[in-house]
C-alpha positions, 0 to 999 in steps of 0.5 A, a space after each residue: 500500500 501507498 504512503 501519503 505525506 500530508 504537508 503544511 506549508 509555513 512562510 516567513 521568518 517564523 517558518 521552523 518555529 510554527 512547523 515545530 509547533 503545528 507538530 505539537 498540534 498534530 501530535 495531539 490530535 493523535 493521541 486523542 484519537 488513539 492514532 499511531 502513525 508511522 512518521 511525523 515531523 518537520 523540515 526547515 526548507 529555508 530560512 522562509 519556508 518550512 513544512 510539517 507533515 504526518 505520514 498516512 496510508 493512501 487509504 487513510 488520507 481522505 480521514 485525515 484530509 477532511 479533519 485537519 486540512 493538510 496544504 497539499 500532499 505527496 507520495 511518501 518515498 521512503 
């Protein structure tokens, strides 16, 4: 089965300091719900641009899409 890499997009200088928050959200929200996922976490792109993502099965994405709103989304290649 395919993985889905569901991504935010943060801009500007507080890019890494909001993508490293948003993983606390997004953690959150899974332990809630009782979730394990195989990967979260984020990347500082550039000093203006990072991302936080959480890694899905494809058959999972559309759940996930619908509650927490991800920017956009890719093929996860390990």
């Amino acid at each position: 089965m395919r993985k889905i890499k569901l991504i935010w997009d943060f801009r500007g200088e507080a890019s890494a300091k909001t993508a490293e928050h948003h993983i606390i959200h997004l953690n959150e929200y899974l332990e809630n719900e009782k979730i394990i996922l195989e990967k979260t976490g984020f990347d500082v792109i550039n000093e203006m641009h990072a991302i936080a993502f959480m890694v899905v099965e494809e058959n999972d994405m559309i759940k996930f899409r619908d509650v927490l709103k991800p920017h956009r989304g890719e093929v996860y290649l390990v």
